[in-house]
C-alpha positions as a printed NumPy array, in Angstrom:
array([[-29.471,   1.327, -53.754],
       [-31.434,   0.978, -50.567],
       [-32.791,  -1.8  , -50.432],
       [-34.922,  -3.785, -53.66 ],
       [-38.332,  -1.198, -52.89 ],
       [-36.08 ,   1.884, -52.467],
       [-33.534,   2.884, -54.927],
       [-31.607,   6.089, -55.318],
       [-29.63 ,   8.065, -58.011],
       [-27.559,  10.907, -57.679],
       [-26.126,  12.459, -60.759],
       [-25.732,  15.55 , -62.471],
       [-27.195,  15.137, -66.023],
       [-31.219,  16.51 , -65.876],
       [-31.448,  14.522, -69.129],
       [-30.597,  11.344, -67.537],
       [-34.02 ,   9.323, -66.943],
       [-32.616,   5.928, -66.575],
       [-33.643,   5.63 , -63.35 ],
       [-37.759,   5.689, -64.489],
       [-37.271,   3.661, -67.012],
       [-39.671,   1.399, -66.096],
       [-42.679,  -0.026, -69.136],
       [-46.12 ,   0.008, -67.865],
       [-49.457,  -0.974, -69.113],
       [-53.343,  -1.166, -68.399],
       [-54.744,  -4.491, -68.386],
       [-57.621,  -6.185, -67.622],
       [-57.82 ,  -8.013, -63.869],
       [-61.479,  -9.339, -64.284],
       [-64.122, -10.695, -66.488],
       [-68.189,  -9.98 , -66.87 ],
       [-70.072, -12.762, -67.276],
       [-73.593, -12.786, -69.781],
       [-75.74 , -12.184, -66.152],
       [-73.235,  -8.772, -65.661],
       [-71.656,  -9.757, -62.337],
       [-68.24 ,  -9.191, -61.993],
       [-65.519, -11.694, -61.473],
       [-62.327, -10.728, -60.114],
       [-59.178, -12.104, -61.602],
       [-55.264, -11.017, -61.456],
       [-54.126, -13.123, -64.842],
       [-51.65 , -10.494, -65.729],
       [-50.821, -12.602, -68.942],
       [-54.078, -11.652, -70.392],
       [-54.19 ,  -8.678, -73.652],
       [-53.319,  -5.315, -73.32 ],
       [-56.337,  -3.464, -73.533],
       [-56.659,  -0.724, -76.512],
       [-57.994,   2.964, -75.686],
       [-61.932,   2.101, -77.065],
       [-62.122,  -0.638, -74.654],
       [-61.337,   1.414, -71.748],
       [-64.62 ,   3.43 , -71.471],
       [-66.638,   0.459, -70.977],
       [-64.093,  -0.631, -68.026],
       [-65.218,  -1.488, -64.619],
       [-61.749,  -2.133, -63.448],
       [-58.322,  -3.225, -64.832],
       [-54.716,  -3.583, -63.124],
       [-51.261,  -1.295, -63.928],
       [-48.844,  -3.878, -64.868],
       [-45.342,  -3.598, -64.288],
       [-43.707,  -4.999, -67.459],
       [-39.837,  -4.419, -66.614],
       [-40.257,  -7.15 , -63.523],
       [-40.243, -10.438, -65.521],
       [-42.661, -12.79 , -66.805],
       [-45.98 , -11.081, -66.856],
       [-45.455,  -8.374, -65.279],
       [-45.86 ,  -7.375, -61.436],
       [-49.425,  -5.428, -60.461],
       [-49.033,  -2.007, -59.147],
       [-52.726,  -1.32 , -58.558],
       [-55.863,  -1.148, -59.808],
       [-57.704,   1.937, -62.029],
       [-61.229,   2.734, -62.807],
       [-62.511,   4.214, -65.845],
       [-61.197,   7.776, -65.638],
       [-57.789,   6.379, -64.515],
       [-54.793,   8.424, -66.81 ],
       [-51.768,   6.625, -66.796],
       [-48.938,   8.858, -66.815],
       [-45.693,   6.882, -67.871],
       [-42.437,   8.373, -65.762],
       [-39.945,   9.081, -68.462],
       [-42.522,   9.992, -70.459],
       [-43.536,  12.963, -67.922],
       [-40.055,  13.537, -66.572],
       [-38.798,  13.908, -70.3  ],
       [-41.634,  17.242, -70.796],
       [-41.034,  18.351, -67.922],
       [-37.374,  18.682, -68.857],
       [-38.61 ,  20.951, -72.176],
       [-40.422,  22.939, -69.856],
       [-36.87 ,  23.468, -67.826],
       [-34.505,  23.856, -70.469],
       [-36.681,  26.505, -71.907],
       [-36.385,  29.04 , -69.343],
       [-33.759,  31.484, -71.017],
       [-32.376,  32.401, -67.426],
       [-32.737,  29.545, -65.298],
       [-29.664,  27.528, -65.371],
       [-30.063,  23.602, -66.034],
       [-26.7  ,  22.856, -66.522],
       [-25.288,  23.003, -63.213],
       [-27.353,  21.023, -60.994],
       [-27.524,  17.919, -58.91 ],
       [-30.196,  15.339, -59.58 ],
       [-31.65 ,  12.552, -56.992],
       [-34.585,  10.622, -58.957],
       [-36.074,   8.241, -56.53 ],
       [-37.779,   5.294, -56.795],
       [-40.147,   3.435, -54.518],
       [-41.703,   0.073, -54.152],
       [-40.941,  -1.376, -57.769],
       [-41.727,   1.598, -59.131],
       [-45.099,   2.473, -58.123],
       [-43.492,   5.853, -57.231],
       [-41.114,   7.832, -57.989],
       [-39.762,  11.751, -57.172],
       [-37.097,  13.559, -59.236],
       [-35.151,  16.466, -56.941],
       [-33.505,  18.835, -59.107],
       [-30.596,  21.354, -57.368],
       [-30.337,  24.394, -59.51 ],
       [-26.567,  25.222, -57.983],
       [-26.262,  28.436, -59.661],
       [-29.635,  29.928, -58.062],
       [-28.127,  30.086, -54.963],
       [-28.155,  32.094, -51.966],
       [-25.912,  32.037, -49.03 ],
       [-26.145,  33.071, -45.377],
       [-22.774,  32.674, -43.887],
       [-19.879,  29.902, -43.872],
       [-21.229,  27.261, -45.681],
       [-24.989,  27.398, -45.143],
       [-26.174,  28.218, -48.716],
       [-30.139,  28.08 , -49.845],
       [-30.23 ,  26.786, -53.486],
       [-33.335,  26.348, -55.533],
       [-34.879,  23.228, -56.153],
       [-37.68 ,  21.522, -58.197],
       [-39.718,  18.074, -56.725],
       [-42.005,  16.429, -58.852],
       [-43.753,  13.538, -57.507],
       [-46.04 ,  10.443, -59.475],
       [-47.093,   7.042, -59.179],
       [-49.268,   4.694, -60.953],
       [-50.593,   2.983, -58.107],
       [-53.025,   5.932, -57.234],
       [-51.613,   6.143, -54.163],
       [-50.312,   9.516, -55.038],
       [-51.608,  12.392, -56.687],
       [-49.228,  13.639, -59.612],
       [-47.479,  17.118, -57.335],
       [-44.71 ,  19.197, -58.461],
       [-43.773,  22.135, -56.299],
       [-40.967,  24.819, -56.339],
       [-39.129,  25.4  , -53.063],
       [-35.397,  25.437, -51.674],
       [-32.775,  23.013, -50.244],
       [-30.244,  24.288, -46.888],
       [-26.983,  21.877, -47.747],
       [-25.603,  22.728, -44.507],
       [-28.254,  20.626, -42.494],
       [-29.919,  18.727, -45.658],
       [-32.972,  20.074, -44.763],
       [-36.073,  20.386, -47.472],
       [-37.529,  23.712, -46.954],
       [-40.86 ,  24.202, -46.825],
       [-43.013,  27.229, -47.97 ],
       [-46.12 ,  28.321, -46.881],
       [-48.542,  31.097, -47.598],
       [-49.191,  32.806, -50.957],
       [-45.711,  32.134, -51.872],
       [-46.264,  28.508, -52.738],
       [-45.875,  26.86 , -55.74 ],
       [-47.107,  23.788, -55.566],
       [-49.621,  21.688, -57.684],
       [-51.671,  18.605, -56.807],
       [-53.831,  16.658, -59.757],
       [-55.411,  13.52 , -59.543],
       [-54.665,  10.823, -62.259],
       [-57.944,  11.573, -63.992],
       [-58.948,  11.432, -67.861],
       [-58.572,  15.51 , -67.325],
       [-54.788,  15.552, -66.715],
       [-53.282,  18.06 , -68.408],
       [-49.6  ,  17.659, -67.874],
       [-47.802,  19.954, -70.18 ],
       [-50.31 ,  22.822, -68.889],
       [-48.722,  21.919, -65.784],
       [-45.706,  21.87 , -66.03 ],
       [-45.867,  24.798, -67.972],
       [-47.108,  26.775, -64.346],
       [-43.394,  26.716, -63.001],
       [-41.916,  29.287, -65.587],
       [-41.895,  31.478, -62.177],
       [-39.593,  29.112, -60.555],
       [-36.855,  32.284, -60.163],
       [-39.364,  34.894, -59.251],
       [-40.768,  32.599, -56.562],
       [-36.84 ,  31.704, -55.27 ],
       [-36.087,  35.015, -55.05 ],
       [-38.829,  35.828, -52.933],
       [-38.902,  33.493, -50.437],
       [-35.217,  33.313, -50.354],
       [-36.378,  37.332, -49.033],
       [-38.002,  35.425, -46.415],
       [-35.748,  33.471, -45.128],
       [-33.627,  36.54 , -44.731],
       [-36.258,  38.257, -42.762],
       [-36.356,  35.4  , -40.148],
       [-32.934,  36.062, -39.001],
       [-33.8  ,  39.402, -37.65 ],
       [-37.152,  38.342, -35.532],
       [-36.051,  37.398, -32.462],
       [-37.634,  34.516, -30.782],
       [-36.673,  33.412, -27.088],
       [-37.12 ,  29.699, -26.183],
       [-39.835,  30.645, -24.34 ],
       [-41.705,  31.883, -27.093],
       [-40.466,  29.088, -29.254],
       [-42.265,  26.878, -27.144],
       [-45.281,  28.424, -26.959],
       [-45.486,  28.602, -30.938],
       [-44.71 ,  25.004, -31.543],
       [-47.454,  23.852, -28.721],
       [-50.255,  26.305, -30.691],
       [-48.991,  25.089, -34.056],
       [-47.315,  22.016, -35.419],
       [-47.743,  19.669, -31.32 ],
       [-51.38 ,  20.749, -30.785],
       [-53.198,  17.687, -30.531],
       [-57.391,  18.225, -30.821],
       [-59.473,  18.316, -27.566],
       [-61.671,  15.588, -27.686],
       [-65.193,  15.456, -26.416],
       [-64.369,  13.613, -23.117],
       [-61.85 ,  16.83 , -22.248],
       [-64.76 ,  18.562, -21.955],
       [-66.302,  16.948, -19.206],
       [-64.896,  17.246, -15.175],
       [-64.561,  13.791, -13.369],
       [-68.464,  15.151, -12.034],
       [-69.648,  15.394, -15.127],
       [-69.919,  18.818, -15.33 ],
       [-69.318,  20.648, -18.465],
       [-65.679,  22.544, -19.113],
       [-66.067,  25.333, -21.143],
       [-62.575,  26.515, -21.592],
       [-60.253,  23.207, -22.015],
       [-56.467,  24.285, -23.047],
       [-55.742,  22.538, -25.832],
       [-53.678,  19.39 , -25.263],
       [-50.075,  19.205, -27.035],
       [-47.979,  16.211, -28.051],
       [-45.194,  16.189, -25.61 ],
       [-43.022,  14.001, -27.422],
       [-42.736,  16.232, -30.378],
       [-42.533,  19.327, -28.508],
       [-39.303,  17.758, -26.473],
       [-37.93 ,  16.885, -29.628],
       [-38.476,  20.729, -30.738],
       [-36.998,  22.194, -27.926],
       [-34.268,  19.687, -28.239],
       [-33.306,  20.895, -31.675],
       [-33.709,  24.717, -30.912],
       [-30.975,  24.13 , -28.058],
       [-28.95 ,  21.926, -30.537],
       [-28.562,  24.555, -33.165],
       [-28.753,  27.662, -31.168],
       [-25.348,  28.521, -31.149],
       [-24.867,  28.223, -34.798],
       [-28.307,  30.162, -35.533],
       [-28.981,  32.416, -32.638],
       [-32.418,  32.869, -31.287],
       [-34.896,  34.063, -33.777],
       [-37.282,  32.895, -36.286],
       [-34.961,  31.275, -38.515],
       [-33.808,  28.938, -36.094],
       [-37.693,  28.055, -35.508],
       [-38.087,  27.696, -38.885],
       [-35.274,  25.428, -39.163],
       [-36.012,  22.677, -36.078],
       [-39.562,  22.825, -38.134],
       [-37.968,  21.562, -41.274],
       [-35.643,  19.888, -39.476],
       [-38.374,  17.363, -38.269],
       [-40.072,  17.2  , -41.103],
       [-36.987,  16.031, -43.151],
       [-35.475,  13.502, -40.903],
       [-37.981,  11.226, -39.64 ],
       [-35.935,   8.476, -38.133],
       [-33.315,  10.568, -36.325],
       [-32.133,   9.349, -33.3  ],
       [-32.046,  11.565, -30.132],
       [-32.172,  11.525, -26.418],
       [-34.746,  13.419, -23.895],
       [-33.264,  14.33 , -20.65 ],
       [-35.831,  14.224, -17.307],
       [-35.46 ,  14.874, -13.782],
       [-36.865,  12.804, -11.516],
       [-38.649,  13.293,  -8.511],
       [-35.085,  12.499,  -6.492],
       [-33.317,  15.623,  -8.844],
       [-31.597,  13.056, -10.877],
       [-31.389,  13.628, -14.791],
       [-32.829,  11.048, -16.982],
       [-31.814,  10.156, -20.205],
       [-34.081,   8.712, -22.508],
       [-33.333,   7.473, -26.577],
       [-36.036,   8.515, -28.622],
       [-36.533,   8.584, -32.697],
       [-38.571,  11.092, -34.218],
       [-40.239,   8.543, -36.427],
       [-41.202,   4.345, -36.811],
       [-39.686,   1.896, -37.449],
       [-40.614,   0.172, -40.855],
       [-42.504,   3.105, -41.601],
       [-42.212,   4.555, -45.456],
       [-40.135,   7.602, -44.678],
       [-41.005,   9.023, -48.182],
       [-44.796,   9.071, -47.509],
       [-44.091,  10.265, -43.803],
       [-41.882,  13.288, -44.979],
       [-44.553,  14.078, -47.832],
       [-46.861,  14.781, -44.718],
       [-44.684,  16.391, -42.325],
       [-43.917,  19.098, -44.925],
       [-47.652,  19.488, -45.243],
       [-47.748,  20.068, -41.743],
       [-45.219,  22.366, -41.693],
       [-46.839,  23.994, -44.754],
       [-49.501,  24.494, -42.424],
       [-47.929,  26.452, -39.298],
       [-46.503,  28.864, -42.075],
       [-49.731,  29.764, -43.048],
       [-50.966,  30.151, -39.126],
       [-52.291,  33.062, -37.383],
       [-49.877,  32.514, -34.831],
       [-46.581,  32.401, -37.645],
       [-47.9  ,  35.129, -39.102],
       [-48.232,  37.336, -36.394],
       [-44.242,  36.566, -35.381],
       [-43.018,  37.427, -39.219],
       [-45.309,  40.744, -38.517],
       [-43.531,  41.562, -34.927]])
């Protein structure tokens, strides 16, 4: 345990939910009065509302049950709100695993974690057995995340990807090879139909562990290195004022401004781990992911200074009191991003 909004479980049983089981309901947070107007109110001791009284529904609350004496609000839901219980989900999309003939469920390692009183939650699943290694001890295994809340804050996602245990990183895919699903929690959530989408778990693992191959043999100098990650994942958008000289004249070409910080952070981790990777597009692709999964690391810039004396300056790639699960969520969608890019692209094709 964490801390009392953040607790985690590692085990090695896929059938053990325990750590979802959480009760939840929909009740109502507000009253109509005979004139229609609306009046807010958070009495979470009030009735549970049954499924024909939902339609009519302006707004209600998602209790937490499990937290005491009426409950503790996750959120609110409108009328096309589907709440979709944890162990409830977790527990089909289990089925789902255990059904694949040649994927093997028995041999894994599970982290289920579980945010803010439940609101959210993610299960990881290691597969051990699918696994791939590239030397020593840094092995590529496949691994399922799933991802819900009931606060609305986010969208039910499950995607298929791979875990390095030699540097904990999450891999991130990008390009055709994804799997990866995003629904709203709408009255049209159809959760066995998707869960039933990842059948191609091994087929996509297999491929993309291909990949990962293929980067070792594309060389890529510092130098170029550099230049990727300040066209890709530190290239910051050229506002309106670039475009203007301190005249006023117009600029037409304006080089895109890049976000130094994260570039020296980059080029801090490509010298870190060049020795143990070499220099080509795997060890790109690895100070990408790198970033993306730690995102409170500690590390120190070094400057010269107009004298020629070095500088040394402790940085941290992320915020303090920032929710590291929602800020990793969108750094791999970042880095999702620069694997799709032109300029990616045209390296895998060198």
């Amino acid at each position: 345990m964490l801390d009392q909004e953040t607790q985690v479980y590692e085990h090695e049983q896929i059938a053990d939910l325990s750590a979802f089981d959480f009760k939840f309901e929909k009740r109502r947070s507000g009253w109509q009065d005979l004139a229609g107007t609306w009046h807010p109110d958070d009495d979470l001791t009030v009735e549970v509302l049954e499924p024909d009284q939902l339609a009519g529904l302006k707004t209600g609350a998602v209790v937490n049950t499990s937290l005491g004496t009426g409950g503790a609000k996750m959120g609110d839901f409108g009328g096309r709100y589907k709440l979709v219980d944890h162990v409830a989900f977790f527990d089909q999309a289990n089925q789902a695993i255990m059904a694949q003939d040649e994927l093997d469920w028995h041999n894994v390692r599970v982290i289920d974690k579980v945010y803010e009183w439940g609101s959210k939650v993610q299960r990881s699943v290691h597969f051990l057995s699918h696994t791939k290694n590239f030397g020593g001890s840094d092995d590529v295994c496949l691994r399922s995340d799933t991802f819900n809340s009931v606060d609305q804050s986010w969208q039910f996602q499950q995607f298929i990807g791979a875990y390095r245990s030699l540097c904990r990183n999450t891999l991130v895919f990008g390009g055709e090879r994804t799997y990866h699903t995003k629904r709203r929690h709408t009255s049209n959530l159809n959760i066995p139909a998707i869960i039933g989408k990842a059948s191609s778990a091994l087929g996509l693992f297999a491929s993309n562990v291909e990949m990962l191959d293929q980067l070792r043999s594309i060389r890529c100098s510092e130098t170029e290195a550099i230049e990727l990650f300040s066209k890709t994942l530190c290239k910051k958008t050229v506002k309106p004022s670039d475009r203007i000289d301190y005249l006023g004249n117009a600029v037409e070409q304006v080089a895109a401004p890049v976000n130094r910080k994260k570039l020296d952070y980059l080029i801090y981790r490509y010298r870190e781990d060049l020795r143990d990777l070499g220099d080509n597009l795997w060890l790109v692709y690895n100070c990408l992911t790198h970033w993306s999964t730690h995102v409170n690391e500690t590390w120190e810039r070094e400057t010269i200074d107009d004298n020629g004396n070095t500088i040394i300056t402790e940085l941290k790639t992320g915020q303090d009191g920032a929710k590291h699960h929602r800020v990793r969520r969108m750094r791999e969608a970042e880095v999702a991003g620069v694997l799709a890019s032109p300029e990616w692209q045209e390296k895998l094709a060198a």
